[in-house]
Phi, psi and omega in degrees: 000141175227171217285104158306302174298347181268347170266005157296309177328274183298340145349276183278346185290283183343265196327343184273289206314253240310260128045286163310305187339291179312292173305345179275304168326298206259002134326302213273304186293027172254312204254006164318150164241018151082005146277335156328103173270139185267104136308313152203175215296334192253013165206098182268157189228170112204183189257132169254070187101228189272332194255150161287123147265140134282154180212113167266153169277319151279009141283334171097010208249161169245137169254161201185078190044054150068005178242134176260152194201154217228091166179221189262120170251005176278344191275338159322299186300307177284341150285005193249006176258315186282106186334117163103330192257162209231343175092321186299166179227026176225000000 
């Protein structure tokens, strides 16, 4: 038998993350700039300078010269663009 309140918990943990999912997708495909090769809806690529960014979108999460990191990766594109600048954000 199990714990009813810990399967509301998770429940609602499912239903948010599941939620987030949606809403990172339809951001992210709103803020396309048509450079991306899509490999599939949850995973994009393209070249910054000399490096592959990886992108997943609907996590928000990125790879980037061996570092994996969570955020806005158009600001990655844009500082890895800007003369002098390296793209990391840590």
């Amino acid at each position: 038998m199990g714990d009813p309140i810990w399967d509301v918990l998770k429940e609602i943990s499912r239903d948010k993350f599941n939620a987030d999912r949606a809403r990172f997708a339809a951001e992210a495909d709103a803020d396309d700039d048509g450079g991306w090769h899509k490999h599939s809806p949850h995973h994009w690529s393209r070249m910054v300078g000399a490096d592959r960014l990886d992108y997943w979108p609907t996590r928000k999460k990125y790879q980037f010269r061996g570092k994996v990191r969570r955020g806005d990766v158009y600001a990655v594109i844009r500082r890895t663009s800007e003369p002098g600048k390296d793209g990391n954000n840590g």
